[in-house]
SEBAZA-675030 format. One record per atom (N, C-alpha, C): x, y, z. Coordinates in steps of 0.2 Angstrom, whole numbers, plus 5000, padded with zeros to 4 digits. Example, Ala and Ser with C-alpha at 12.3 -4.5 7.8 and 13.67 -1.06 7.14 Angstrom:
BEGIN
506649725039 506249785039 506649845039 506449895035 506849955036 506450005039 
//
This chain:
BEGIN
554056415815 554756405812 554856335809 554856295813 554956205812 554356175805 553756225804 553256205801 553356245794 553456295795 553856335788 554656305784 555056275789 555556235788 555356165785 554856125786 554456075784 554156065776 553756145777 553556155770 554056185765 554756195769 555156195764 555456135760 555756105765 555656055764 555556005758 554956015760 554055975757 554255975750 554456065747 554356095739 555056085738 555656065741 556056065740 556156005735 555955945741 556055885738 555655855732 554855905730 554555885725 554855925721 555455975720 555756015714 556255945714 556555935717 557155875716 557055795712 556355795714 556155725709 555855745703 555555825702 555355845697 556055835692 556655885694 557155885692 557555815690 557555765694 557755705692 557555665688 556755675686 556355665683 556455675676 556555765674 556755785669 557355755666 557855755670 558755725667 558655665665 558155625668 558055565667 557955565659 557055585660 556755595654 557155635647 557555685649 557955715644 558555685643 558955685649 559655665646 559755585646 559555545650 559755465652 559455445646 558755445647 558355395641 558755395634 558755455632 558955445624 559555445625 560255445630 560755405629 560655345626 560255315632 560055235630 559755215624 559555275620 559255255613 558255275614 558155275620 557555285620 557255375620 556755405617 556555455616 555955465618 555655465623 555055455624 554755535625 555055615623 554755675620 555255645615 554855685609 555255655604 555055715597 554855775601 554655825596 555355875592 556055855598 556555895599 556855855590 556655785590 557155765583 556855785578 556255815578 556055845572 555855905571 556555955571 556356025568 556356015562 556655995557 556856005551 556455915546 556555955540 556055895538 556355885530 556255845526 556655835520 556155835514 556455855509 556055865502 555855785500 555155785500 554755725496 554655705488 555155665485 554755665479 554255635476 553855665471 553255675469 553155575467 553655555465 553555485462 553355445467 553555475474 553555425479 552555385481 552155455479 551655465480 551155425475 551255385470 551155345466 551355265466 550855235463 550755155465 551455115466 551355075471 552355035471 551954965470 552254925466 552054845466 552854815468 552554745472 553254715472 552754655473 553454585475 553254525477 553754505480 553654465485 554454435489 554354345491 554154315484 554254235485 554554215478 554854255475 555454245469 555654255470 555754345468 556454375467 557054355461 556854375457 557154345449 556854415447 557454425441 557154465434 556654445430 556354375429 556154365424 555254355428 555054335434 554754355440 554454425440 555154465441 554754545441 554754585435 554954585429 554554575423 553954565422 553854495425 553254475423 552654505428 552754525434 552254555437 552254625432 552754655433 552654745430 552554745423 552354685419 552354705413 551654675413 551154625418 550554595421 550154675422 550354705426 550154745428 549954815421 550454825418 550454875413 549954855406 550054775405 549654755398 548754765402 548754795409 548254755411 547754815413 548254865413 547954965411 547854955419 548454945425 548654955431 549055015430 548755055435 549555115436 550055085440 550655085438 551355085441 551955145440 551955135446 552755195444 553355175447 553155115454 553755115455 553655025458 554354995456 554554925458 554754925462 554854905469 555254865476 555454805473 556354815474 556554725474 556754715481 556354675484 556754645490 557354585489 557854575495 557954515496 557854465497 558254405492 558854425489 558954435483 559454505482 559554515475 560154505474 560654535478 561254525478 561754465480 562354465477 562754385479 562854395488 563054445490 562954425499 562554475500 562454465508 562054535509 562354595509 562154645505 562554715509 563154725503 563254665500 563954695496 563654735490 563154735488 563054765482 563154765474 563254695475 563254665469 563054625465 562554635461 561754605459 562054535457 561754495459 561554395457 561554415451 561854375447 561854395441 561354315436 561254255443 560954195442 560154235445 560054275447 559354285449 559254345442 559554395443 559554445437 560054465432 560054425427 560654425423 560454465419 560954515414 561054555412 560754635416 560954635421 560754665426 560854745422 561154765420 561154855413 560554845410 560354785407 559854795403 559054795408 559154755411 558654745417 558354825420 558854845421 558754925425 558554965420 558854955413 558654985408 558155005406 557754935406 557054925405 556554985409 556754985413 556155035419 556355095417 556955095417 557355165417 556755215411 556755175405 556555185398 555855175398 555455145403 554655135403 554655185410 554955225412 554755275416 554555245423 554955215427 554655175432 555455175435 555355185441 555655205448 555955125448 556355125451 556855055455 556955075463 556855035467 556855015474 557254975475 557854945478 558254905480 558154895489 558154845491 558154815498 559054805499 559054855507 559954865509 559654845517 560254835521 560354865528 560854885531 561054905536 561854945538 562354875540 562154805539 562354755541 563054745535 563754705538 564054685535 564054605537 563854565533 563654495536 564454465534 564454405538 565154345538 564654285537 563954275539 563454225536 562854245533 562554195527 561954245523 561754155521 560854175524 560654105523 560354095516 559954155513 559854135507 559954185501 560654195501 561154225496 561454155490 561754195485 562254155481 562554125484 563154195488 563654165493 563454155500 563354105502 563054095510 563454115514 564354095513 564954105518 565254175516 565154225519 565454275517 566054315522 566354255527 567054275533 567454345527 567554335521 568154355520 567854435517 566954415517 566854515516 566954555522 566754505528 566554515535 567354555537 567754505536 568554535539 568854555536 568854575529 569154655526 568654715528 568254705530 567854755534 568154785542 567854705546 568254725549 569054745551 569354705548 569954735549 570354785547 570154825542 570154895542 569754945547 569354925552 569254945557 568554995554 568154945549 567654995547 567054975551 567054935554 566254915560 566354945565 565754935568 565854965577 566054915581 566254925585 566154915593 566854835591 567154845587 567754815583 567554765579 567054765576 566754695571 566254665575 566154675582 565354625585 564954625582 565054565582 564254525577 563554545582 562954515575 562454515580 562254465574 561454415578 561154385574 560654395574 560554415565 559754465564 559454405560 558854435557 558454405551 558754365545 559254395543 559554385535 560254355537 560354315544 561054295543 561454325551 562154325551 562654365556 563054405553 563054455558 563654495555 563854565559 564054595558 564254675562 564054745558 564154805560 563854865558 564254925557 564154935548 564554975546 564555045549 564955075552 565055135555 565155195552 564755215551 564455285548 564955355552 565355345557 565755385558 566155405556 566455345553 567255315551 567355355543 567355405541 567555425534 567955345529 568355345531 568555285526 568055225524 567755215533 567055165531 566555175526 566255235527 566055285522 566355275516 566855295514 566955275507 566955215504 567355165508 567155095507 566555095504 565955085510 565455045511 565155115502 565255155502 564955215498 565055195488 565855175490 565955115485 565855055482 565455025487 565054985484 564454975481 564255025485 563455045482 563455075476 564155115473 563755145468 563855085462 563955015461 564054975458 563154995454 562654975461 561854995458 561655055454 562055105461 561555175459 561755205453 562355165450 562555195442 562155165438 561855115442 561055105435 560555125435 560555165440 560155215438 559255195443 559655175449 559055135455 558955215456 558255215461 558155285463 558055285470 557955205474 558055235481 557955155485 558355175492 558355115495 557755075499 557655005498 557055015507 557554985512 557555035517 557855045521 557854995528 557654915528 557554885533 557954905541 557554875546 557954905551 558254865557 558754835552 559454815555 559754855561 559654915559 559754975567 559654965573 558954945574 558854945580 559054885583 559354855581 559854795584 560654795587 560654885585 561354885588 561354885597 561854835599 561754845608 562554805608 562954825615 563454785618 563254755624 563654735628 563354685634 563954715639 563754705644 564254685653 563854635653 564254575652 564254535655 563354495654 562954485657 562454465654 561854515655 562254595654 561954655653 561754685649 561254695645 561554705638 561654805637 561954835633 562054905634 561754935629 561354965627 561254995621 561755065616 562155045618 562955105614 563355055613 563655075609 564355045605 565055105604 565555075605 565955125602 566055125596 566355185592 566255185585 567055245584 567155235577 567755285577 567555335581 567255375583 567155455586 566955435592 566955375594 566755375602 566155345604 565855345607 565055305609 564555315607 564355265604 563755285600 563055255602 562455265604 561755245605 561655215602 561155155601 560555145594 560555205592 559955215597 559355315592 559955315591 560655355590 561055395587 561155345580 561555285580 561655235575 561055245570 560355235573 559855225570 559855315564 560055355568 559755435564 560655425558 560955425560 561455405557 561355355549 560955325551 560755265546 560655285541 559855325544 559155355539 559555395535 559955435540 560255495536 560655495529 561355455531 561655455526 561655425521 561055375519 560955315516 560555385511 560155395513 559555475508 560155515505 560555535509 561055595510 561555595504 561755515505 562255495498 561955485492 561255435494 560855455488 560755495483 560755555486 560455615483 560855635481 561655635481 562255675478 562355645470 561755575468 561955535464 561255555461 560555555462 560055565460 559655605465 559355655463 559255725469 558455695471 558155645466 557555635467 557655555471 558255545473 558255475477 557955485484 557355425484 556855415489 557455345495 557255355501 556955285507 556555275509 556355225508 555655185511 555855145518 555655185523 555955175530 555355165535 555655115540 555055125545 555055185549 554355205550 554055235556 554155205562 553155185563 553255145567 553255075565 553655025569 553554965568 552754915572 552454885567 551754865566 551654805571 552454765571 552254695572 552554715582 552954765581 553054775590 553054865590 552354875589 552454965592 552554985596 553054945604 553154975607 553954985609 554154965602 554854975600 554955025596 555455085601 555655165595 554955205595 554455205600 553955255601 554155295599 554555315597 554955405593 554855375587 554855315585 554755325578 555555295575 555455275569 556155235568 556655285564 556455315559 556855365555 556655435557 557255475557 557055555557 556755585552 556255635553 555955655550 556455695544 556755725545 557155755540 557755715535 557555655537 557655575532 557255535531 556555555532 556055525531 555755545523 555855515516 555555525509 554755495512 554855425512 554255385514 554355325517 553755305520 553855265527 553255215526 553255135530 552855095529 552955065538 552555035540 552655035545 552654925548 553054905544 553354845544 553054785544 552854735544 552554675541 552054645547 551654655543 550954645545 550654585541 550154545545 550054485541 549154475538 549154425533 548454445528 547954405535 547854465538 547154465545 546754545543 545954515549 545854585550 546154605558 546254595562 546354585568 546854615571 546854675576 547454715576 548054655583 547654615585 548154565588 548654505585 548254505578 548654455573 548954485569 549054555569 549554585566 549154615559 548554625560 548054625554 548054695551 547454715548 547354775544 547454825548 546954805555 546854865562 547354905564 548054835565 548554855566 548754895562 548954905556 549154925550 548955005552 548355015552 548055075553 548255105559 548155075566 548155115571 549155135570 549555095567 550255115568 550255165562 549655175557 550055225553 549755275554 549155275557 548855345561 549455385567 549655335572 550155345575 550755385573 550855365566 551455385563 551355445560 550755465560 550555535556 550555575564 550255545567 550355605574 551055615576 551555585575 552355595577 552455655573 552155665566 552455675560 552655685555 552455625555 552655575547 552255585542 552355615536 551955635531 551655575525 552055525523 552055495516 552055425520 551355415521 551555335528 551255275524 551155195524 550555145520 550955115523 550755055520 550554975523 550654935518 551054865517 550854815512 550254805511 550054795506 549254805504 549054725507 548354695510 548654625511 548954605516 549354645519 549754595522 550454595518 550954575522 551654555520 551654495520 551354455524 551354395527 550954335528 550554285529 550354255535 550154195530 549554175531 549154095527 548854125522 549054075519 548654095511 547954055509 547554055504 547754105500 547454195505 547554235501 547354315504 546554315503 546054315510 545454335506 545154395501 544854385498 544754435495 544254495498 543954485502 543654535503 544254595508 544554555511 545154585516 545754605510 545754605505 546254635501 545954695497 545354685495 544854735493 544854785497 544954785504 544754855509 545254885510 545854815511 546554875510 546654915506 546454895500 546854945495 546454975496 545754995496 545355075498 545555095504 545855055509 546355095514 546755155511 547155095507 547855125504 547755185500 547055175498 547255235490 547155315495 547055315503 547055365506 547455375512 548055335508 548655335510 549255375507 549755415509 550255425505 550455385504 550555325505 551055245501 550455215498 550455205492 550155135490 550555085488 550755035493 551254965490 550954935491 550854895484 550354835482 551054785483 550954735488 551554665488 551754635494 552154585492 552254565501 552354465497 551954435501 551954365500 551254335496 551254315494 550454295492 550454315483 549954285479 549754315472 549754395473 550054415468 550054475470 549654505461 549854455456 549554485451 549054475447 548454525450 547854535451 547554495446 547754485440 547454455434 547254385433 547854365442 547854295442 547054275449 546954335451 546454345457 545754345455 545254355460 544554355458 544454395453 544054395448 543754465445 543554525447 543154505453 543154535457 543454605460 544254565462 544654595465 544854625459 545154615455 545654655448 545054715446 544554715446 544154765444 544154825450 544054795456 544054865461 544854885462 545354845462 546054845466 546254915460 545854885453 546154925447 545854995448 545155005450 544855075453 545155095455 545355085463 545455125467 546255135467 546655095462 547355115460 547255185458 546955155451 546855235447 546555285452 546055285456 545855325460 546455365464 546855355466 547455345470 547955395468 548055365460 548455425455 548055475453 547555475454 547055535449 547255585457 547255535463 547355625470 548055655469 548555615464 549455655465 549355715467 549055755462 549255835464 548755865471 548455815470 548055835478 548555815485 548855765481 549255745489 549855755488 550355785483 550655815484 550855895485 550055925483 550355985485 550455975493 550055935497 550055935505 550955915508 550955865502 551655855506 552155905503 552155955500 552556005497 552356045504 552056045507 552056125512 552256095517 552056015519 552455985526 553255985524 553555995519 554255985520 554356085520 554256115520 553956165523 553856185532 553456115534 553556155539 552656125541 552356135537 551756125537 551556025541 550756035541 550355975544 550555895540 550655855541 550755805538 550255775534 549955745527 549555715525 549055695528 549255655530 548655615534 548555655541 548155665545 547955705551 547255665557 547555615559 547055585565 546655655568 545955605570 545355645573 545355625580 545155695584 544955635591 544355595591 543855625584 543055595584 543255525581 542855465584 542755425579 543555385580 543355305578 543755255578 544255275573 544855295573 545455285566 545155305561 544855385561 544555425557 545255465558 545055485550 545755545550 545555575543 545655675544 545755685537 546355665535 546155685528 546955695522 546755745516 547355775520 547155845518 546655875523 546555915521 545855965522 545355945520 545155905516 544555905514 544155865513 544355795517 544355725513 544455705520 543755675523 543755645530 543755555527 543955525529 544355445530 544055405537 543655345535 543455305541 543555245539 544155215540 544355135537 543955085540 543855055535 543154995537 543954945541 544154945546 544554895549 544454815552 543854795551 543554735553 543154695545 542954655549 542554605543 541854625543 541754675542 540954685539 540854745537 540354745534 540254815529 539854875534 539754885538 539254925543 540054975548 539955015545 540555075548 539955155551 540355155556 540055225559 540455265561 540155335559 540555395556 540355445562 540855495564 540755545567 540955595563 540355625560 540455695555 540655755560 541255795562 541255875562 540755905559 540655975565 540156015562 540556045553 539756065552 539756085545 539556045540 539356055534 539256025528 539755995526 539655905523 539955865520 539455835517 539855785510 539655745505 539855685506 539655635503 539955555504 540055545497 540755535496 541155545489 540855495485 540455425485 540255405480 539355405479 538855475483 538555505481 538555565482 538955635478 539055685482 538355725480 538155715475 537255745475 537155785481 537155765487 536655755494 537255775499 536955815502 537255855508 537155845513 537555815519 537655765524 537755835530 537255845536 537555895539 537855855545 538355875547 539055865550 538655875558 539155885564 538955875569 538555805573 538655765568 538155705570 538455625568 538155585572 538655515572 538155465566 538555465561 538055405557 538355345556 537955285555 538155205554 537655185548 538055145541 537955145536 538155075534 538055045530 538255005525 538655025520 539354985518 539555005513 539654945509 539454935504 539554885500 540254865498 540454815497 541354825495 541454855487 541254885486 541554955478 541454995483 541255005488 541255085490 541555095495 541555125502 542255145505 541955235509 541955225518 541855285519 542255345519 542355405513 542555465512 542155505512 542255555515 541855605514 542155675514 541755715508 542155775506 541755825511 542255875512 542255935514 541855995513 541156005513 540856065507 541256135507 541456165500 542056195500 542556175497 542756115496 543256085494 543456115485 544256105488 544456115479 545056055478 544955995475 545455945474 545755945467 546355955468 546655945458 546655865460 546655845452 546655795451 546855785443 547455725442 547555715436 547055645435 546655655430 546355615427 546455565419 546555525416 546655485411 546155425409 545855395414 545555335415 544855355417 544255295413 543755315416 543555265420 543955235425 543755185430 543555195435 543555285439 543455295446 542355325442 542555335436 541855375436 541855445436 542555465435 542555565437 542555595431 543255555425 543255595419 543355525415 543755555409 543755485404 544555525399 544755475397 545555485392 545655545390 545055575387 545155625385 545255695390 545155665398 545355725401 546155725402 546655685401 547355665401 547755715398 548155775403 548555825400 548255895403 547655885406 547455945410 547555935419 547555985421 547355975427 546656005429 546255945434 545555935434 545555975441 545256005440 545056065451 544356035450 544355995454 543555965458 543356015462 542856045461 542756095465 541956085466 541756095476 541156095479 540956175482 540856215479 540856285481 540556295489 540656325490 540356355498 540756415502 540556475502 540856525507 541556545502 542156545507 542656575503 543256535506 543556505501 544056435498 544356465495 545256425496 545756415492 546156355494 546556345487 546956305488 547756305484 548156275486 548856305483 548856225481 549156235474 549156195470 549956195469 550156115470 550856125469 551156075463 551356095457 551256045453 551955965453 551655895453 552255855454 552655845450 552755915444 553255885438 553755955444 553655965448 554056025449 554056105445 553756115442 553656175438 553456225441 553156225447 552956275451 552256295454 551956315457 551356325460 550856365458 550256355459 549656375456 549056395464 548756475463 548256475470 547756485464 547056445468 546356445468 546256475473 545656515472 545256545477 544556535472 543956525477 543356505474 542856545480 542456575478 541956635483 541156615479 540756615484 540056605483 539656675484 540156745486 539956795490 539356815485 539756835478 539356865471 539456815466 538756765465 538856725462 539456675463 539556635459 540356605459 540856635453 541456625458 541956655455 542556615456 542956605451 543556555453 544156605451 544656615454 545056625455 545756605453 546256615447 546856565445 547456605446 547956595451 548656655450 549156615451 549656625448 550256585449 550456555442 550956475442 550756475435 550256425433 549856445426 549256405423 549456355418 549056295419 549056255413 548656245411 548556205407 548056195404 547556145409 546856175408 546656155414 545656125413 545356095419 544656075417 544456075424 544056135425 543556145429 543156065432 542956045435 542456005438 542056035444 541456065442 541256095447 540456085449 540256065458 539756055458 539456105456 538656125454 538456155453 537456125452 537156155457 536456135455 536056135451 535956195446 535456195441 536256225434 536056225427 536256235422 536556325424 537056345421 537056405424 536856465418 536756515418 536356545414 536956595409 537356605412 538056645407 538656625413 538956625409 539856605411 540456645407 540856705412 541356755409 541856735411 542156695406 542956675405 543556745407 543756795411 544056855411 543756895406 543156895410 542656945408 542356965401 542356885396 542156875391 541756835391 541356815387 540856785388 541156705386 540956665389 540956575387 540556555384 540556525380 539756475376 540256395379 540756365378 541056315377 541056275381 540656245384 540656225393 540056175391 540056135397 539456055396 539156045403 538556035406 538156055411 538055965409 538155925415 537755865419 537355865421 536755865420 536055865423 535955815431 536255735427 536055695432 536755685438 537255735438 537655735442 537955785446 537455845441 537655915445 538155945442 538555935439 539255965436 539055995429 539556055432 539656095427 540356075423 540456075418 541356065417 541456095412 542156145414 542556195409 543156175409 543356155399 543956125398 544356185394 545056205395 545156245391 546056225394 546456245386 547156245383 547356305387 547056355388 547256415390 547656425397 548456445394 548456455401 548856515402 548356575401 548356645404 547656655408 547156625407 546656635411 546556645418 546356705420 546456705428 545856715430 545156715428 544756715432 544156685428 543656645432 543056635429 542256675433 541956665431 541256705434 540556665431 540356615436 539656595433 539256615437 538856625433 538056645437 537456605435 
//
C-alpha cells in the first residue's frame, strides 16, 4: 500500500512541475514580453506587396535631398534597377514629429514628386518614441513636443522617459484613441505626399518600468497594463494598419530577428500579420558571424525564415563598421542578397557603385538585375505564404546555411573569405545555374571553387521559373525580351507551377509533363509570353494548340529552345 502511495506520489509531483512548467512557459513568460513557443502569434499573416520584392538603395551619412537624388539618379543613368529609396534619420525637424527639415530637404512636394513620377517607392525612418531631446535634429530641445504629449495623457506609464539611440523621450500609447489621433495627425503631414511605407526601427523593445532597482517589463497604458511583446505587436500593427487606409499598397520594413543581439525577442520582433518585409538590424562591413559580419546576417535571416518570415535581407555590405568596404565582401553579399526577399543596397560607406571598383559596379549591376528578372518567381511564393503557405526562403537541415527559395533554387552562401564552398545536394537531379548544360546527381556532398561572378545555385531538374527579363547582363535574354513573361523551364517527370502576376492581375498554372513527349500546359490568365526551355537536341515539329509552329529559335551551344509569342489565348504547346 505505502509503495503504491509513493508512486502516487512520484507521478503526481512530476504532473505538478510539468504543469508549473507549462503556466510558466505559457502564461508568465509572455506576460513579461517573452515568448519562447511563439507559433501561437502567427496564425494569420498580411498581404505582401509586389514592389517590396525589388531593389531598395539607401545611404545614411548625408541624408539631404540633394545627396539622395544624386545616389537614385547615380544609379538610374547607370542602367541599375531601383524601385525603392529608404530615407533614414534624420529627416525631420525632431524626432517623430513628422515634419520634413526643410534645411535638409527643401521643397519637400517636389521632392517626393520626383519618385512619385519616376515610379519609385519612398521609405521614411519613424519609431513609437515621442522625444523631449534629439541629438541630431534641426530641433535638438523638443520639452514642449514632449509635454503637449504628455500632458494630454497620450504616453504610457504617464510620460516615462527612456534613453534610446536617437535622444530621450517616452512612448506614444497606441491604446489611447485620442493618442491615436494625434500621433495619426501628424503622420499624415508625409503620407499626403505620397510616401509608401515606414522602416519601422525598434524603439519597442525598450519599453520597461522599475520597482525600485527592478526593472518590470509592462507599463500601464490607457486600457490598463501593457508588456513590451504586447507594446511591440501594437506597434508593427498599427503603424501598416493606418498605413494602408491611406495607400493599400503601404509597406514596413521591420525587424525580425535582430542580427547585432539574437537573443533578444526569440519570437522575432514584429508579427507576422504585420510583417510586409523584414531586415534583420545592423550588421557590420565583416565576414565573421562574431563581428557582426555576413555569417551573422545570414544565420539570423535563415532564423527568420524558420519563425516564418517570408520577405527577410540584410544591408548589403554591412550597415556599419571600418571603411573603406572591401570589395570582395561586398561582391558576395549582393549574391547573397539577389536570393533574398530584400535586396537593400545601403547603410554607411560609398554606396554608389560608379564611385566603386569596376569591378564591383559590373557584378553588383548583374546580380541587381539578376534579382529583378526572379519578381514573378518570388512573388508568386510570397502571394501563397500570405495564404497560409511556406515562407520564401526555406532552411535545410543538409549542409551549412543552405536553404531553398522556393522549390526550385537551392542557395549555399559563400559566408567566409574564400571561394571554395561545399554543398550537400538532396536526392535527385540538379543543375548549377551558371552551367546548366550538365546534370549534377543529388544525394551527394560536393566542394568547388567559385570564382567571384559566380555564386553556389542550383536548380532543381523539373523546374519552371517565370521571370521578367529587359537586360542582357545575367546572360538569360536581352531588351527585346521586355513585356513578356519568360517561364524558364528544365523538363523532367510532371511539373507545375502557379504563377502569380506582380501587377496584381491575376494568376496563371503551368503544368509541364515529359510523359508523351513535352507538353506545356497554360490556364488561367495569359500574357504575352516566351518559353525558355531546356531541351537537348533541335526539336523536330512543335504544335502551338495543335497547329503546327515554324516560329521558334533552337540554341545549339546552350540547349535552349525559345518560343516568343503575343498571344494570349494559347493554352497549350507540344514539342517533339
Amino acid at each position: 500500500m505505502l509503495r503504491i502511495l509513493l508512486k502516487i506520489l512520484k507521478w503526481a509531483g512530476i504532473a505538478l512541475v510539468v504543469l508549473l512548467i507549462f503556466i510558466w512557459v505559457w502564461f508568465i513568460l509572455p506576460f513579461w514580453g517573452i515568448y519562447p513557443l511563439n507559433f501561437h502569434r502567427y496564425t494569420e499573416r498580411t498581404k505582401i506587396p509586389s514592389w517590396v520584392l525589388e531593389c531598395w538603395v539607401w545611404e545614411d551619412d548625408y541624408n539631404t535631398a540633394d545627396f539622395t537624388l544624386e545616389l537614385v539618379n547615380g544609379y538610374i543613368e547607370h542602367d541599375f534597377p531601383v524601385r525603392t529609396v529608404l530615407i533614414d534619420s534624420p529627416w525631420s525637424l525632431r524626432y517623430n514629429d513628422f515634419t520634413v527639415d526643410e534645411e535638409r530637404f527643401p521643397n519637400s512636394k517636389e521632392f517626393f514628386k520626383y519618385f512619385e513620377d519616376n515610379n519609385i517607392r519612398v521609405v521614411l525612418w519613424m519609431t513609437c518614441m515621442v522625444n523631449s531631446e534629439n541629438p541630431d535634429t534641426a530641433i535638438k530641445d523638443a520639452n514642449d513636443f514632449y509635454q503637449e504629449a504628455k500632458n494630454k495623457g497620450y504616453l504610457l506609464g504617464k510620460g516615462l522617459q527612456v534613453k534610446w539611440w536617437k535622444g530621450k523621450g517616452g512612448f506614444i500609447d497606441y491604446t489611447n484613441p485620442q493618442a491615436k489621433q494625434w500621433w495619426q495627425s501628424l503622420q499624415r503631414q508625409v503620407l499626403n505626399l505620397g510616401i509608401d511605407g515606414w522602416k519601422l526601427d525598434g524603439s519597442a523593445t525598450l519599453l520597461r518600468s522599475s520597482l525600485g532597482p527592478l526593472p518590470l517589463l509592462y507599463i500601464r497604458s490607457y486600457k490598463g497594463i501593457i508588456t513590451t511583446r504586447k507594446y511591440m505587436d501594437y506597434y508593427y500593427r498599427e503603424e501598416l494598419n493606418y498605413g494602408r487606409t491611406i495607400n493599400p499598397e503601404f509597406a514596413t520594413l521591420a525587424r525580425s530577428i535582430d542580427s547585432p543581439t539574437p537573443w533578444a525577442h526569440p519570437e522575432g520582433f514584429a508579427p507576422l500579420d504585420a510583417s510586409t518585409v523584414n531586415w534583420v538590424g545592423d550588421n557590420k562591413h565583416e565576414w565573421d558571424y562574431e563581428k557582426r559580419g555576413l555569417e551573422r546576417a545570414i544565420s539570423c535571416i535563415l532564423r527568420s525564415a524558420q519563425l516564418g518570415y517570408c520577405v527577410i535581407g540584410s544591408d548589403i555590405a554591412g550597415y556599419h563598421g571600418t571603411e573603406p568596404i572591401p570589395a570582395d565582401l561586398y561582391i558576395r553579399w549582393t549574391q547573397f542578397s539577389t536570393f533574398c526577399g530584400l535586396f537593400l543596397n545601403g547603410g554607411h560607406g560609398e554606396r554608389r557603385m560608379w564611385k566603386r571598383s569596376e569591378l564591383e559596379f559590373d557584378i553588383v549591376r548583374k546580380y541587381s538585375w539578376l534579382h529583378t528578372e526572379l519578381l514573378p518567381y518570388m512573388y508568386s511564393y510570397v502571394e501563397q505564404w500570405s495564404e497560409g503557405g511556406k515562407p520564401l526562403m526555406r532552411p535545410m537541415k543538409e549542409g551549412k546555411y543552405q536553404y531553398m527559395f522556393g522549390d526550385y533554387l537551392l542557395i549555399a552562401p559563400i559566408y567566409q573569405k574564400m571561394s571554395t564552398r561545399t554543398v550537400v545536394l538532396p536526392k535527385g537531379k540538379w543543375r548549377w545555374w551558371f552551367n546548366d548544360t550538365q546534370v549534377i546527381d543529388g544525394g551527394q556532398t560536393i566542394t568547388n571553387t567559385y570564382e567571384i561572378d559566380t555564386y553556389p545555385v542550383f536548380i532543381k531538374e523539373g523546374a519552371i521559373i517565370p521571370m521578367y527579363i529587359s537586360r542582357p547582363y545575367t546572360g538569360i535574354g536581352d531588351k527585346d525580351w521586355e513585356g513578356y513573361l519568360v517561364l524558364n523551364i528544365y523538363p523532367e517527370g510532371n511539373t507545375s507551377f502557379t504563377v502569380y502576376y506582380p501587377d496584381y492581375s491575376g494568376e496563371m498554372s503551368v503544368k509541364v509533363s515529359t510523359e508523351k513527349g513535352l507538353t506545356i500546359e497554360m490556364d488561367g490568365i495569359r500574357k504575352p509570353h516566351l518559353l525558355r526551355i531546356f531541351y537537348p537536341q533541335k526539336p523536330t515539329e512543335i504544335l502551338k494548340d495543335n497547329q503546327p509552329l515554324h516560329d521558334f529559335t533552337y540554341q545549339p551551344e546552350n540547349q535552349r529552345l525559345i518560343i516568343k509569342s503575343s498571344d494570349t489565348t494559347t493554352k497549350k504547346y507540344t514539342i517533339k
